[in-house]
N, C-alpha and C positions, 0 to 999 in steps of 0.2 A: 381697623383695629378691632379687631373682635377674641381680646383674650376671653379662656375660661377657665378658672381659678381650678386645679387639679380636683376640688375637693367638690366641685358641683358637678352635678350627675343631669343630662337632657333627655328627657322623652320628647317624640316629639311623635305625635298623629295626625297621619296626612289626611285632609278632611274635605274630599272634594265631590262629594253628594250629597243624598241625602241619606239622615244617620238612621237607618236602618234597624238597629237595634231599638228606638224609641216609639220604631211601628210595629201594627200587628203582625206576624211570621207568615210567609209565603214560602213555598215550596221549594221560589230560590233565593231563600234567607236564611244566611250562614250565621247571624249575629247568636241562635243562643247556642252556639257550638263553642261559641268566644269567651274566654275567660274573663270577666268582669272587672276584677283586680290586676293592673296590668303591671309587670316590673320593670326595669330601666332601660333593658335592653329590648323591648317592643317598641314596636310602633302599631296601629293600625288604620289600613287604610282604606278610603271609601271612593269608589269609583261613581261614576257620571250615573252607571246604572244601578247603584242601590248596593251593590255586593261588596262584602264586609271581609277582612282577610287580616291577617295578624303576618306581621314582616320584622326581620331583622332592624335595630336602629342604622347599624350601617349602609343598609339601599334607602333610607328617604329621597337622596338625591333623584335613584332612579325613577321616582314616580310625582317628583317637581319639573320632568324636562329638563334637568340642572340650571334652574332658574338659584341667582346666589344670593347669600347674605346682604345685605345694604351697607353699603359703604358711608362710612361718616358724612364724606362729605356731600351724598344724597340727601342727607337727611337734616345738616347744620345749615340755616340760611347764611347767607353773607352777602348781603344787599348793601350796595353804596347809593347814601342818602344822596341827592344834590340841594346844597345849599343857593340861595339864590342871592344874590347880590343886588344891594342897592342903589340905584339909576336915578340921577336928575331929570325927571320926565316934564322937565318945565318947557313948554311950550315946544312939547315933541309931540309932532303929527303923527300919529301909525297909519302905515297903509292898512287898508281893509284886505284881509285874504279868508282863502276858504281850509278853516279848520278841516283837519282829517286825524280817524284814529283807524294807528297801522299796526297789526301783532305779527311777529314772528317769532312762529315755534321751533323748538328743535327738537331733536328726535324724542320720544317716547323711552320710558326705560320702566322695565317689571324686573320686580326681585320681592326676596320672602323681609317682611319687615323685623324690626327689632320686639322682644317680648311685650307682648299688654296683656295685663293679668285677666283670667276669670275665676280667682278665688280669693278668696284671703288666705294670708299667707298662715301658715303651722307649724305646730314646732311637734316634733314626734318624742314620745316618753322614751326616756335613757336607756330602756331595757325593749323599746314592742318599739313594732312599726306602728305608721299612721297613717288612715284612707281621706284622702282629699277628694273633689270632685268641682265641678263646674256649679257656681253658685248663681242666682239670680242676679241683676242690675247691676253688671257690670257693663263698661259702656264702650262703643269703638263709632269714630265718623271720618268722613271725608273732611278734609283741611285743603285750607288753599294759604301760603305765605305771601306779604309783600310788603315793601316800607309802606310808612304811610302814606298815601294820595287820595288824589280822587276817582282815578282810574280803579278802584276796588270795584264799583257794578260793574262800568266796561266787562272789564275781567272775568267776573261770575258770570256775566251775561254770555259772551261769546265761549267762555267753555259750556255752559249750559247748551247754546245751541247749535254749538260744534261736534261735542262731543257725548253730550247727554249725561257730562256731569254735573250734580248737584253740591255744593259744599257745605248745604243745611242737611245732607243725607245723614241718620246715622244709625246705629243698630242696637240693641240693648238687651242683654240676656233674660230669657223670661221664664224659667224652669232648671231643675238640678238633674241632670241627662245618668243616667241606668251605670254607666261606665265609673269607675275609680283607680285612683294611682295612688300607690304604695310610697310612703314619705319610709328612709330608714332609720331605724331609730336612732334618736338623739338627734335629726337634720330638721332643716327648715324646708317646706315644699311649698308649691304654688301651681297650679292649673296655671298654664299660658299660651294664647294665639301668636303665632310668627305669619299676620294674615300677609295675604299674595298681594302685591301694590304697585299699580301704576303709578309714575311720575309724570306729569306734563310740565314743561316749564318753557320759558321764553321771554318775552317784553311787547310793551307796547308802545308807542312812540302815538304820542295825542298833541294836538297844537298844530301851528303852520309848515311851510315846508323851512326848514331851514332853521325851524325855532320851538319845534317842538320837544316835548316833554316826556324823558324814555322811564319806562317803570318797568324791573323786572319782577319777577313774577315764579311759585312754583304751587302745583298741588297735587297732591298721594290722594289715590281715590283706592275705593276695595269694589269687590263684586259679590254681589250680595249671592248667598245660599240658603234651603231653607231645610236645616236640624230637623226631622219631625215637624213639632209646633213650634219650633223657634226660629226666628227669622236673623240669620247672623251673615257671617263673611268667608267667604273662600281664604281655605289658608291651614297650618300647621299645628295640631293643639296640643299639648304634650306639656310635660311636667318638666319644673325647673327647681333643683335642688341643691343647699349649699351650708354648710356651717354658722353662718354667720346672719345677724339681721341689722339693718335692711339688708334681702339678698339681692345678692347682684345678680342682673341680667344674665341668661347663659346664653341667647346670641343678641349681641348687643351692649352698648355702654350704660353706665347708670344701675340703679336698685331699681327693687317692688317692693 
């Protein structure tokens, strides 16, 4: 479900270098050829090698791989607790066995995530437009979901040394970057990442053979990039704009 209300307007810039514009100019730096103030229908995008280019909003796909939107139910957990039942354990012998803890994962999934802001939101005067831009401390980390147990370290632990993710990782904007987007007047705007995200999910089954205990399990990690001086996330940055406040996500459910 990823309605978007006729009267919200998406930028979205594809951000998958380093932002060039925030470094000194080299020979093949295209960024101050770039227009600063960007309107609705740009996008721009940053390749592996540094080179800065202004594109149509209708090919973002083309420079995502056609990697898609996240589907709700990526993103809503829905974990069934188990309840555990009370046992007359009066003069009941347990055999002794050998605890084991067993995960299995299922397949991987990447897609561009739902909006997380990096500005406060604006309101543009009745008559002028309004320049927004990327603001300091705003925040994005890796997540890991799961009911409650005690299999939570298990968890952190073997994705940590599986996969090399971390769920204390996270990123924090440290500077107001050269680029701005055009709110139109009278609208609400907001700088927003649609960062690139892995899913790992699965279960783990800890206890005896026959008696143990299944926890499922999911977590969205991001890949980190580094803006210039700033150390952030691979991913989509672009402007989200709409009549109304709280605005509503342009891809994605819920406000900013």
């Amino acid at each position: 479900m990823y309605t978007t209300l006729n009267l919200v307007i998406q930028t979205c810039i594809i951000a998958f270098g380093t932002l060039a514009a925030a470094t000194p100019a080299t020979n093949n730096d295209h960024s101050l050829r770039l227009p600063r103030t960007l309107n609705a229908d740009e996008m721009i995008h940053f390749d592996s090698k540094g080179h800065v280019e202004v594109v149509p909003r209708s090919d973002y796909l083309n420079y995502t791989g056609g990697v898609p939107i996240a589907r709700p139910e990526q993103l809503y957990a829905n974990f069934t607790v188990d309840v555990e039942e009370e046992t007359n354990t009066e003069h009941k012998i347990e055999k002794r066995c050998k605890k084991q803890t067993v995960f299995t994962m299922k397949p991987a999934q990447t897609y561009v995530n739902w909006d997380v802001p990096m500005s406060g939101v604006v309101l543009a005067p009745p008559n002028s437009p309004a320049s927004v831009s990327i603001n300091e401390g705003f925040h994005i980390q890796n997540s890991l979901s799961s009911p409650p147990s005690l299999a939570i370290n298990q968890i952190k632990q073997f994705m940590k040394l599986t996969f090399g993710i971390s769920y204390s990782k996270s990123w924090t904007s440290s500077y107001k970057t050269g680029y701005t987007f055009s709110v139109p007047a009278g609208k609400f705007g907001v700088v927003v990442i649609n960062p690139l995200t892995t899913r790992h999910s699965g279960y783990v089954d800890m206890g005896c053979i026959g008696q143990a205990k299944r926890t499922e399990f999911f977590g969205e990690s991001y890949q980190p990039k580094a803006y210039s001086n700033m150390e952030w996330v691979e991913g989509l940055i672009g402007l989200c704009v709409g009549d109304t406040y709280p605005l509503h996500k342009c891809f994605g459910e819920g406000t900013l």
